[in-house]
C-alpha positions in Angstrom: 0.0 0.0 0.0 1.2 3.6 -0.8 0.7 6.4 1.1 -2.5 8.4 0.5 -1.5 11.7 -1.2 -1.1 14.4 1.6 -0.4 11.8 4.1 2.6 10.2 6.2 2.9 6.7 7.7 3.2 6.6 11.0 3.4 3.5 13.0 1.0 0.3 13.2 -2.4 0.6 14.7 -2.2 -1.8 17.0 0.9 0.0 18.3 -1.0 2.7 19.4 -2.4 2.0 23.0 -5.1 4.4 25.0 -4.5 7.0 26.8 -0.3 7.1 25.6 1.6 9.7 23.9 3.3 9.0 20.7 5.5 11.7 19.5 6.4 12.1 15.9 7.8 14.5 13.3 6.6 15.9 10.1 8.0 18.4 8.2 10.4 20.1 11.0 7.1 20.1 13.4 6.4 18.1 16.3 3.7 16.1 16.4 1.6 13.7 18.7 -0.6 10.4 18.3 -3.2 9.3 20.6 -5.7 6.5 21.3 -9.0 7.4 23.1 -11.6 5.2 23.5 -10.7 3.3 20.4 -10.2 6.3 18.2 -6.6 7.1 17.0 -6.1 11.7 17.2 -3.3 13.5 16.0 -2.2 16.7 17.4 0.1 19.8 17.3 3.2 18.6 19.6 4.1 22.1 21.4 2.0 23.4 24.0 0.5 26.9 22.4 0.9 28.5 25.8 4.9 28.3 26.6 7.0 25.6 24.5 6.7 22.4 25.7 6.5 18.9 24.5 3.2 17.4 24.8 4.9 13.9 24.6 6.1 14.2 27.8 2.1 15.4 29.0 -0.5 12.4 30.0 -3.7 11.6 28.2 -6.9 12.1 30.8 -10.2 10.9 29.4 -10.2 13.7 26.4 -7.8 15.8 27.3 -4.3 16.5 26.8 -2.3 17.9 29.6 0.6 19.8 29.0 3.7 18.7 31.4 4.7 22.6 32.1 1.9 24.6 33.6 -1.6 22.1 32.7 -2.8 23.4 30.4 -5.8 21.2 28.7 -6.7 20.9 25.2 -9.1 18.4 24.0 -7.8 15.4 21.5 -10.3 15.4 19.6 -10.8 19.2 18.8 -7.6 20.9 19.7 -9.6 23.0 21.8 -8.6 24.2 25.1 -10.0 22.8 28.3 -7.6 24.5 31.3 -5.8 27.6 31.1 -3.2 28.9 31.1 -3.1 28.3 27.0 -5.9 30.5 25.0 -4.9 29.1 21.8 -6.3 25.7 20.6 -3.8 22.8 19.3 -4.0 22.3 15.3 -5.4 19.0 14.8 -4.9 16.3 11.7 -6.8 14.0 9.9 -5.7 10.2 10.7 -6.8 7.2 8.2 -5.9 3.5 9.2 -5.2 2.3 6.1 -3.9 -1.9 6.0 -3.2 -1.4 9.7 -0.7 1.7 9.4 -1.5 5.0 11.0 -1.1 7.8 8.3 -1.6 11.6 9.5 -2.4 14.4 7.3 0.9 16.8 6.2 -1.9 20.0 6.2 -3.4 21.0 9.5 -7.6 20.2 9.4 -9.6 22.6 7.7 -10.7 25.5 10.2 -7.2 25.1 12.1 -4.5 27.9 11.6 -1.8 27.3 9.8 
C-alpha cells in the first residue's frame, strides 16, 4: 500500500495504546498520536501557551495535559479545556489504512496554519 496523497505513515495501529503519547515529526514540526476510546487523534506537539512537548504530558479521558503549567486541550478538537493556553492545538486528519497509521501533512480545515 502507498501512502494516500497528503499523508505520512506513522506507526501500526495496533501499536497505538489508549491514553499514551506517541510523538512524531513531520516536516520540522512536532507532532503527537493518541488513542482514546478506540479512536486514534493527532495533534500539534508544542504546547501553544509556553514551549513544551506534549509527549512528555498524560492523556486524561479527552484531554491533553501539558507537562509545564496544565494546560488542557481536548484530543479530539484541539480545543482548550484549562488555562493557562488560549490558543487551541491544530489537529490532523488520521486514516488507518492496512493497519498503518497515516496523519495528514496540512493542519484540518478551520485550524491555523
Amino acid at each position: 500500500m502507498s501512502v494516500p496523497e497528503g499523508y505520512v505513515e506513522v506507526m501500526a495501529a495496533d501499536e497505538v495504546e489508549d491514553e499514551m503519547i506517541y510523538p512524531f515529526v513531520v516536516e520540522d514540526e512536532e507532532r503527537v498520536l493518541t488513542r482514546v476510546d478506540g479512536q486514534i487523534y493527532a495533534l500539534e506537539g508544542i504546547c501553544t501557551h509556553e514551549y513544551a512537548e506534549l509527549a512528555d504530558g498524560e492523556i486524561e479521558d479527552e484531554t491533553l495535559w501539558c507537562p509545564l503549567h496544565s494546560s488542557g486541550f481536548n484530543v479530539r478538537t484541539g480545543e482548550v479545556t484549562n488555562l493557562p493556553a488560549v490558543i487551541p492545538l491544530k489537529t490532523y486528519d488520521v486514516k488507518v489504512i492496512d493497519g498503518t497509521v497515516y496523519v495528514s501533512v496540512a493542519p484540518r480545515d478551520g485550524d491555523e496554519e
